[in-house]
N, C-alpha and C positions, 0 to 999 in steps of 0.2 A: 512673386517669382515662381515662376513654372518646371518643372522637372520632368525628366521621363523616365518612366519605368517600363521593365522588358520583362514580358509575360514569357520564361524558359520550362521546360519540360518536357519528359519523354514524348512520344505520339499517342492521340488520344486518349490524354489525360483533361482534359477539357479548357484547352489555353483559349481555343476559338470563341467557345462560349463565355467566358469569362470575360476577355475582350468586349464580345457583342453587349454585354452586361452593362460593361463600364461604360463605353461610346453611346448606349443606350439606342442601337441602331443595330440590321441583320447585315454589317459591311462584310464579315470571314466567311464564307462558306464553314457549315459544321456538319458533317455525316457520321454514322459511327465507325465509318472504318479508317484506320490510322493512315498518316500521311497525306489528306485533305490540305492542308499548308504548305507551301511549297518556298513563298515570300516573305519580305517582312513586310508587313502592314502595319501603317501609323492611324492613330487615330485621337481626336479631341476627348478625354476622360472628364466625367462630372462625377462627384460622391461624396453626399452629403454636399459643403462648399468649401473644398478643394475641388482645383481647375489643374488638370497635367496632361503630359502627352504618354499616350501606351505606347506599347508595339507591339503585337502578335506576330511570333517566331517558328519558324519550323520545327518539327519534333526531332528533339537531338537522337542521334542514333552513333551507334559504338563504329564509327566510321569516316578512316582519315585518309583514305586515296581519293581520286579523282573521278570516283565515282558519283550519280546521282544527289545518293544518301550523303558522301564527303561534302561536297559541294552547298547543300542543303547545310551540314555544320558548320560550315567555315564561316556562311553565311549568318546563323544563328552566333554563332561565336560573336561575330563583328558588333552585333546588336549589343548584346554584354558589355563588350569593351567601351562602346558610344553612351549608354543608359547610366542615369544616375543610380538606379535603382535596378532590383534584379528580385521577380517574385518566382522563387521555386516552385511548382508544381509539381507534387504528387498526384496517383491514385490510391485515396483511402480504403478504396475496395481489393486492390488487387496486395496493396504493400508495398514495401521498399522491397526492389530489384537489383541485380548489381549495376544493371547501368544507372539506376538512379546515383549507388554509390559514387562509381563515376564520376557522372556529374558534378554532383553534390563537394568532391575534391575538386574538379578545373574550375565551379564557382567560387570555392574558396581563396583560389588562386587569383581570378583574372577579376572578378567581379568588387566594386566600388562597396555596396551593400547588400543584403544577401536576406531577402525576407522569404519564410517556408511554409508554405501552404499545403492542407492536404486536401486536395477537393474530392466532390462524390463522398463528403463525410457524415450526411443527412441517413438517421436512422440507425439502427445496433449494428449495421453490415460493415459502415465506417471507421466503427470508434478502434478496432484491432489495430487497422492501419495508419490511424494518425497517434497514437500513442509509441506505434514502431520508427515515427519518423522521427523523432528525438533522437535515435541512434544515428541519424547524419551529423550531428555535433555544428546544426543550422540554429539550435535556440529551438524556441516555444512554439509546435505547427498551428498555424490557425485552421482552424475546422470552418472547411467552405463547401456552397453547394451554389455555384455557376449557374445551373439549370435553374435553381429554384429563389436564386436571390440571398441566401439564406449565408450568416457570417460575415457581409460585408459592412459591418458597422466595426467590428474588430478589425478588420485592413483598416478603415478610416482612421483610427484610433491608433493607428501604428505608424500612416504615413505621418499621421498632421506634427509629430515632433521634428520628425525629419523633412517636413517641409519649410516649416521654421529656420531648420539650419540652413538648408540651398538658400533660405533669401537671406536672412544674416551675412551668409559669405557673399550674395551679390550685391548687399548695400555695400559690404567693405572694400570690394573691388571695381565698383559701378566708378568709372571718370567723373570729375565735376563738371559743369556745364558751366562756363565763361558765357553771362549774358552782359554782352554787350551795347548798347544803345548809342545811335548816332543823333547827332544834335535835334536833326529835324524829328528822330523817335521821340526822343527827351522833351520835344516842346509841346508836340502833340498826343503825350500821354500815352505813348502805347507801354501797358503795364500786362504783356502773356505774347508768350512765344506763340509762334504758329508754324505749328509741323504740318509738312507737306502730307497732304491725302495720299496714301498707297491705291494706286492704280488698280480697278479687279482685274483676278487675271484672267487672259482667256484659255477657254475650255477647250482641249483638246485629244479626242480619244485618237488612239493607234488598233488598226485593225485589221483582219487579214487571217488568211491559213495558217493552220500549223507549222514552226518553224522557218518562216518567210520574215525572220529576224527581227522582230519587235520590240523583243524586250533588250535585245545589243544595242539597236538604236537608242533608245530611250538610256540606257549605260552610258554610250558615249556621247550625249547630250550632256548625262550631270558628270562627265569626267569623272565618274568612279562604277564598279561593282555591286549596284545598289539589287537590280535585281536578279533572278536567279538562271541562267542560259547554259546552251550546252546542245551538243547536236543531234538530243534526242528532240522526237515530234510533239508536243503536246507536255510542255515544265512547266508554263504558266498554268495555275486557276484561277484564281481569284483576278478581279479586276483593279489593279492598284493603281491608287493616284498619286504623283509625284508634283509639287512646289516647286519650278527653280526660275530664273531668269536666265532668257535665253539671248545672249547680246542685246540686251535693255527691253528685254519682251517680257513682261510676266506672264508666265504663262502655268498652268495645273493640267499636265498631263496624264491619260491611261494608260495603262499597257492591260490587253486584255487577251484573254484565251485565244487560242486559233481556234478558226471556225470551220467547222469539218461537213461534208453533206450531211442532212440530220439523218438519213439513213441507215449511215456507218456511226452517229455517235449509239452506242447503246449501254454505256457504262451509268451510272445515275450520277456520279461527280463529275463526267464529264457534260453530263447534261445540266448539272447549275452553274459549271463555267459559263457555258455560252451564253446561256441567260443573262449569267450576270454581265456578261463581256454587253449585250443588248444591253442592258441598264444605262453601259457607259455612253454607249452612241446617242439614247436618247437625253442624256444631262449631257453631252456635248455640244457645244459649236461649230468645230471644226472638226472634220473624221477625214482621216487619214489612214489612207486603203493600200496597204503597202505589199506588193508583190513580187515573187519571188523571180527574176531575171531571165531564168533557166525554164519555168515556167509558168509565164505569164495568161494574162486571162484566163485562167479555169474558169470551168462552169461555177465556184463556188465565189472566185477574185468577183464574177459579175451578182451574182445575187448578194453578195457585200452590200457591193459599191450598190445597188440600184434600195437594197436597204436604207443606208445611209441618203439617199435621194428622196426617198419614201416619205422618210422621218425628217426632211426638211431643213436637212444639216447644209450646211459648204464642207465640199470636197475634195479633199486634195489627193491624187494618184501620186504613189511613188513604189517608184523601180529599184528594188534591193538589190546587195550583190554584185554591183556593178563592175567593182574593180577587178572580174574575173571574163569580162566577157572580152572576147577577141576582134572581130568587128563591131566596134561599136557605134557608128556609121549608121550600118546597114541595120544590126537590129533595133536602133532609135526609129530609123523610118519604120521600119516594120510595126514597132510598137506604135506608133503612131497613128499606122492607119487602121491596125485592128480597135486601136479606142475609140474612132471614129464608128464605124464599123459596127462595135458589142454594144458600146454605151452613146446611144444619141440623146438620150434624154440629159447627159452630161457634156453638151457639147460645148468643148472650148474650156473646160475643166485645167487647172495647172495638171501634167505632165513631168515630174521629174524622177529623174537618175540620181538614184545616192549610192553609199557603200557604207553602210551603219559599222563594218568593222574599222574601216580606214577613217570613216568622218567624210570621204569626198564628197560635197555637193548638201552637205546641212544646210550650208549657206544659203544656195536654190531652195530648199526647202523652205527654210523658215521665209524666206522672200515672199515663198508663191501661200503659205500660210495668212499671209498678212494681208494679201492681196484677196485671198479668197473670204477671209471674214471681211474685211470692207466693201465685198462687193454685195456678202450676205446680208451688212445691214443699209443696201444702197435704199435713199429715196428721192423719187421722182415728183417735183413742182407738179398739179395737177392740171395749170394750163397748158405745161409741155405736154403733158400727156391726152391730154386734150386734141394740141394741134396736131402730137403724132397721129391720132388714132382716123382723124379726117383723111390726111395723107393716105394713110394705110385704106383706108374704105376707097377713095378714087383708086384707088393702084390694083383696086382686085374686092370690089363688092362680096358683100356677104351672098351665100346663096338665097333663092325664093320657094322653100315646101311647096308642095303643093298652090303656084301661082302666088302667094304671099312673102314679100319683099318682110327678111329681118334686118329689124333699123337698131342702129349702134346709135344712143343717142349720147351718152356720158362714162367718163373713164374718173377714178381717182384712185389712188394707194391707200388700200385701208391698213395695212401693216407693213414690219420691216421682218426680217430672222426668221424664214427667207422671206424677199420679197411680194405680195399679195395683191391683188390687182381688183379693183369691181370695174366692172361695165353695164350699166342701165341698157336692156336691149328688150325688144320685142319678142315673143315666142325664146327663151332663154333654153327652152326643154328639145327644141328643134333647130338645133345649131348643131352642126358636124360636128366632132372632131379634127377632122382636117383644119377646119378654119379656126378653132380653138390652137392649132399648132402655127398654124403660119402665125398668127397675135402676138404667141406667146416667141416665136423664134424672132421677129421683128423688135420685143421688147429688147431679147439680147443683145442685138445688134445695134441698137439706134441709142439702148442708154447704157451702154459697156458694162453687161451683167454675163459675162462669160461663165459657165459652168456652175451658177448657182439652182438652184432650185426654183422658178417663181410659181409661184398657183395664181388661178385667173379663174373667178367666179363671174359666173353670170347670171345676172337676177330683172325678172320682169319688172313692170313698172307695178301689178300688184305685192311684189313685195316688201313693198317701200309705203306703200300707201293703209293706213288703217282706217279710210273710212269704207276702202273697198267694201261693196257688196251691202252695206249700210242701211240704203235706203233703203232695196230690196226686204231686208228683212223687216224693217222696222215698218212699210206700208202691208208685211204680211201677217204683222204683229197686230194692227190697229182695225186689218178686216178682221179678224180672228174675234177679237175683243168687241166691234161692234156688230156680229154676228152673237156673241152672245148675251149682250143687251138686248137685242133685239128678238130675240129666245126668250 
């Protein structure tokens, strides 16, 4: 039985690090200046062998309006209420504060179990402030040091009774399981159920400018509040990945920082969002480039979208916002033709309009999602590709260098995610471009790979062959040697 616990405490008292500890992974962003946390983040805990789910929390701050920092608690609050478990964190350097006081009374109140850590407790600077944290009337602090690894054998030794109890009470409440056998099971011996395999899900980051609504969409996807939003530019950091099914999709979404020109980022934590927001795109499948209605294509929406190209994702474009626009007609066509237009290397890309506040046009969404990973893992028979590529050469020969005809003699698919193409050809280093694009637009077209990415390598008939050059050497080998016989 699995449990979760919620890593809670002031700001930069070291929840992030702790976290990173347990997961045994750099998933938090950790800097030293407070408020780097913004989300909850889940994450798979190992220590010693117990197996649980964490979560890293925002830093609670003395603040219940609608503000930022509110918003940021409410949200940490909700953690509490959900976790089985709740590790207080202190800083043993600094001491008990009043806001920890605080604290320390609304965990009282809301929280299931209530374990008190003081971290930063490694060395004489510590020991003041975890002896003062007794005065929370939380029990016995455990003396931790996050950075250094140092105390987590005593957490071990604290959860493991209370992990005992979570599964005592889920064997008591766990339903029975009615196995049933029909005659023909009964005759032909089937003695063990067979659970259905869980589908993996697919990979899906969400990406885009500042404030061009990401992380609302992705809320009203799981039908709740999950992460943190609000109509200031730039609330996400950290890159968080969400679990849910989406009308029978499994799918693990990101919601990740907006991406700012890197000339204006010059903050240092905003400079490991976007990084990290990068991480997601490249562990993704599917990237979804989601732009703001009002306005679309910036210079920053294309270097996105042409990232995500780069890196060899499927792409899906979506139009936020939508339910405010007035003709919406006219600025579809519009839209339309400047993605034609900015992004040709994405041609024929899905296209849609949603409203992540209202939910209008998910539906399109996840439609054109589904479509665009099947197209990313399309593959192509290599006689078809074969007969196309004949077609293709009578319809418009390759050019001749310098008087010298290059011959296209064989195609096959060496890969799928995104699609990969070889062609055997002659002079492979003096072939356009130009005609490297008409190949590759024709593959679009003729095997309905709309707006994925394909790569088309072309390799001489020397690269294929290892005795190339062979002889050469070896009759150069043999004068050499009977040259000094003969010496």
């Amino acid at each position: 039985m699995s449990f979760t616990l919620a890593i809670v405490g002031r700001p930069n008292v070291g929840k992030s690090t702790l976290f990173n500890r347990l997961v045994g992974k750099r998933l938090a962003l950790v800097d030293d200046q407070p408020g780097v946390t913004r989300d909850l983040r889940e994450g798979a805990a190992r220590l010693g062998d117990l197996r649980f789910t964490v979560i890293d929390t925002a830093g609670l701050e003395d603040a219940t309006d609608d503000s930022l920092e509110g918003r940021m608690r409410r949200l940490t609050e909700r953690a509490v209420d959900m976790a089985d478990l709740c590790l207080f964190i202190i800083d043993a350097r600094t001491g008990i504060t009043p806001t920890d006081q605080i604290f320390a009374e609304i965990l009282r109140r809301r929280a299931k179990h209530v374990i008190l850590a003081a971290n930063k407790a490694e060395g004489r600077a510590g020991e003041e402030g975890a002896l003062e944290a007794y005065s929370l009337g939380l029990g016995e602090p455990l003396r931790l040091s996050a950075e250094h690894g140092e105390g987590l054998g005593d957490l071990l030794s604290v959860l493991m009774p209370l992990a005992k109890e979570f599964e005592e009470q889920a064997e008591e409440t766990a339903p029975e399981i009615d196995i049933t056998l029909t005659e023909e099971e009964a005759e032909e011996g089937v003695a063990e159920l067979r659970w259905p395999t869980p589908e993996k899900p697919m990979q899906i980051a969400v990406v885009g400018r500042p404030n061009a609504g990401k992380s609302t969409l992705i809320n009203k996807l799981l039908g709740e509040d999950r992460l943190l939003t609000g109509p200031e530019a730039g609330i996400t950091r950290d890159a968080i990945s969400l679990s849910l099914d989406w009308d029978g999709l499994p799918v693990r979404i990101w919601d990740t920082a907006g991406m700012r020109k890197k000339a204006r980022v010059q903050d240092k934590v905003e400079k490991l969002s976007v990084a990290d927001g990068l991480r997601a795109v490249k562990f993704a499948e599917v990237v979804v480039v989601l732009l703001d209605a009002a306005i679309p294509f910036e210079q920053q929406d294309l270097r996105i979208a042409d990232l995500a190209e780069r890196e060899g994702r499927a792409v899906v474009v979506a139009v936020n916002k939508w339910d405010i626009e007035d003709d919406k007609q006219a600025k579809l066509r519009d839209l339309r033709e400047a993605f034609e237009r900015l992004l040709p290397q994405l041609r024929g890309a899905p296209l849609v309009t949603v409203s992540a506040k209202t939910g209008r046009g998910l539906d399109r969404l996840r439609d054109a999602i589904e479509r665009a990973y099947a197209v990313w893992n399309t593959r192509v028979p290599t006689a078809a590709l074969n007969r196309w590529l004949t077609g293709m050469i009578e319809a418009h020969p390759p050019p001749a260098p310098q008087g010298r005809r290059i011959k296209l003699r064989y195609m096959t698919q060496a890969k799928t995610r995104p699609p990969g193409f070889v062609v055997m050809c002659s002079h492979p280093d003096k072939m356009p471009a130009s005609y490297t694009r008409y190949l590759v637009n024709g593959l679009r077209e003729s095997f309905d790979m709309p707006g994925t990415p394909i790569r088309l390598f072309l390799r001489g008939q020397g690269d294929r062959n290892p005795y190339k050059g062979k002889r050469e050497k070896n009759a150069g080998a043999l004068k050499k040697h009977l040259g000094k016989k003969k010496g």
